[in-house]
C-alpha positions in Angstrom: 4.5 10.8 -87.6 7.1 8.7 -86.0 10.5 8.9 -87.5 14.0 10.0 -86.9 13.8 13.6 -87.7 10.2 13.8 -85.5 12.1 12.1 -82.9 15.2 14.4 -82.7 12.9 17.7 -83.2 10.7 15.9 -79.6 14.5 15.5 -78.2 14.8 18.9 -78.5 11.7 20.1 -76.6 12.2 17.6 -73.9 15.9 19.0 -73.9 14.7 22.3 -72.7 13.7 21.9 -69.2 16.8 19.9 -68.6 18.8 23.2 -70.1 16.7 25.4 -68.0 17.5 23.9 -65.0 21.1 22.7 -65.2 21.9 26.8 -66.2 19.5 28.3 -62.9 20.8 25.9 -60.6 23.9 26.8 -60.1 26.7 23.8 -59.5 30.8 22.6 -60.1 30.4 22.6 -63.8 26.7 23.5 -64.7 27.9 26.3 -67.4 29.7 23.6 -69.3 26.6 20.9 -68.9 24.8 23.8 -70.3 26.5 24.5 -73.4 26.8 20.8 -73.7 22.5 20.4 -73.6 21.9 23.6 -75.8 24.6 22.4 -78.3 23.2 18.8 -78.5 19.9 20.2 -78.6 21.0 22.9 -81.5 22.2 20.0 -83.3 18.9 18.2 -83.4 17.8 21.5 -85.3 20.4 20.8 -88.1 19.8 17.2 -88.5 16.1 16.5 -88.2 15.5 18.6 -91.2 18.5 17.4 -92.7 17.2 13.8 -92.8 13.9 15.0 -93.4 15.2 16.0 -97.0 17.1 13.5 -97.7 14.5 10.4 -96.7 11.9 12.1 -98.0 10.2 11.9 -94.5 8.8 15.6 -94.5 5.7 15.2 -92.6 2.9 17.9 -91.2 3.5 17.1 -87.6 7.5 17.9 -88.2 6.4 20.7 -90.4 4.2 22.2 -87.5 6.8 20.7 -84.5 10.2 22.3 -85.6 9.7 25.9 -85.3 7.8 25.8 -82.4 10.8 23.2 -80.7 13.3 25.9 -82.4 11.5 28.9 -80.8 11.1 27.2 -77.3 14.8 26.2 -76.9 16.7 29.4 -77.7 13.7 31.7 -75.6 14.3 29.6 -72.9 18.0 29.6 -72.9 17.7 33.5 -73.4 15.3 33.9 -70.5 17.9 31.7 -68.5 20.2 34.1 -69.5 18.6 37.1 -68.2 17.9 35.4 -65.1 21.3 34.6 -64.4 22.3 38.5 -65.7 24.1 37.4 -68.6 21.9 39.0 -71.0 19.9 42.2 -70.8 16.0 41.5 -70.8 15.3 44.6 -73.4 17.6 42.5 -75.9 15.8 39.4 -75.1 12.7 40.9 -75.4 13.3 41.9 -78.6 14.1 39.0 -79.8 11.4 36.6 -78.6 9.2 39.2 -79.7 10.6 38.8 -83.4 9.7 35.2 -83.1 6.1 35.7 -82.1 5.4 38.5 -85.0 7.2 36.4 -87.3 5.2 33.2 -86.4 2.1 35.4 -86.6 2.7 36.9 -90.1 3.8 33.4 -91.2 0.4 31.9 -90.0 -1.7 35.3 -91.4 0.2 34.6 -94.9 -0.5 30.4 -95.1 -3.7 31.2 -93.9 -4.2 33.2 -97.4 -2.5 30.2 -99.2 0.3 32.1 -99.3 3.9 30.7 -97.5 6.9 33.1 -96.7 9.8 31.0 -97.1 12.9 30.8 -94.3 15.0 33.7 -95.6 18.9 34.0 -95.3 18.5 36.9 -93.2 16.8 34.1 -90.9 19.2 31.5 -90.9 21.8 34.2 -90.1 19.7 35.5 -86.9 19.6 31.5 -85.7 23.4 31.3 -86.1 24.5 34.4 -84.2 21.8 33.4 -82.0 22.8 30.3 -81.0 26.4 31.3 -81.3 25.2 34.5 -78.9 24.0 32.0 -76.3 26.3 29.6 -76.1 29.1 32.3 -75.6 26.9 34.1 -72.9 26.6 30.4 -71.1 30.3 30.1 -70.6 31.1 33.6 -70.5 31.8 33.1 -66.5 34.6 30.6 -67.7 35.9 33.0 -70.4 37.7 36.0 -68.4 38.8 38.8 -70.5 37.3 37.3 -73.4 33.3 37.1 -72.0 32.4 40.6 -73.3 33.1 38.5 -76.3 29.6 37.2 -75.6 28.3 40.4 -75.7 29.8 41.9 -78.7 27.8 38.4 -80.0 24.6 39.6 -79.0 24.7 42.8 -80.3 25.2 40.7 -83.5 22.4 38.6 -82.9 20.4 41.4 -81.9 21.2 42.8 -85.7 20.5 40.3 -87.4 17.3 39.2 -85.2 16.2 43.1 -86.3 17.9 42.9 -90.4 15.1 39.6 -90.3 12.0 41.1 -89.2 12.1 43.7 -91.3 12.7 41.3 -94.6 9.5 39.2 -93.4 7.6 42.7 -92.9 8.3 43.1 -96.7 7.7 39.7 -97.8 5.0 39.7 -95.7 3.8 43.3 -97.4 4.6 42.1 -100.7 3.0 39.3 -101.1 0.1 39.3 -98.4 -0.7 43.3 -98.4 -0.1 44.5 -101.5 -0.8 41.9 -104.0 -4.3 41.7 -101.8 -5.2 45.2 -102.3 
């Protein structure tokens, strides 16, 4: 269980209530220390299943870990968010709530022997996503160009909703329907 890509997916969760505080407590620089944790702990996303693959060190415990570090570091920066009234809580809302019913039809489906792969549609919604907050973080810092941050979460927002509905119908394809 303990290897590099474990470690840097456990970097992440511990990251988060460092990034929680440092963006609700409000100081000389604390949007920029911010951006700096999420991005650092964004980054641990794209390498610990990088070197997963590539040393063959794919493990249950990292299987089971990543998502769940994944979901807890960008619904935490996105509750920060709205708590700081960067974000409006009906678009956060959605989107944590796509992570739940995702998680949940995920689970129902591997539960049947059946696994819904990551889907493009996915990695798109992690990248505005993450894109979305780190934008919102510094938009304070950004002047004229913070409703850019905005425009980003509307994008986000898109593709959080394009995703759920491609799991619904992979979900209904292969759990539902071939089932019936």
């Amino acid at each position: 269980m303990w290897n590099l890509p474990n470690s840097l997916t456990l970097l992440r969760i511990m990251l988060v209530p460092l990034l929680v505080v440092v963006l609700l407590t409000r100081f000389e620089g604390s949007d920029f220390w911010g951006l700096g944790i999420f991005l650092l702990a964004a980054l641990t996303d794209l390498f610990d299943g990088m070197i997963a693959r590539k040393t063959g060190r794919i493990t249950v415990a990292g299987t089971l870990l990543d998502p769940i570090a994944d979901k807890i570091l960008v619904s935490a920066a996105f509750i920060s968010l709205v708590e700081m009234g960067l974000a409006p809580a009906w678009m956060v809302a959605i989107i944590v709530g796509r992570e739940f019913a995702v998680t949940g039809l995920r689970q129902i489906a591997q539960d049947q022997g059946i696994i819904i792969a990551a889907s493009w549609w996915g990695k798109l919604k992690t990248l505005s996503q993450i894109v979305a907050i780190c934008f919102l973080i510094i938009s304070e810092q950004l002047g004229k160009w913070a409703l850019l941050g905005k425009a980003i979460l509307w994008v986000a927002l898109a593709m959080t909703l394009c995703s759920l509905v491609t799991y619904f119908a992979a979900f209904w394809h292969r759990v539902v329907r071939e089932r019936a």
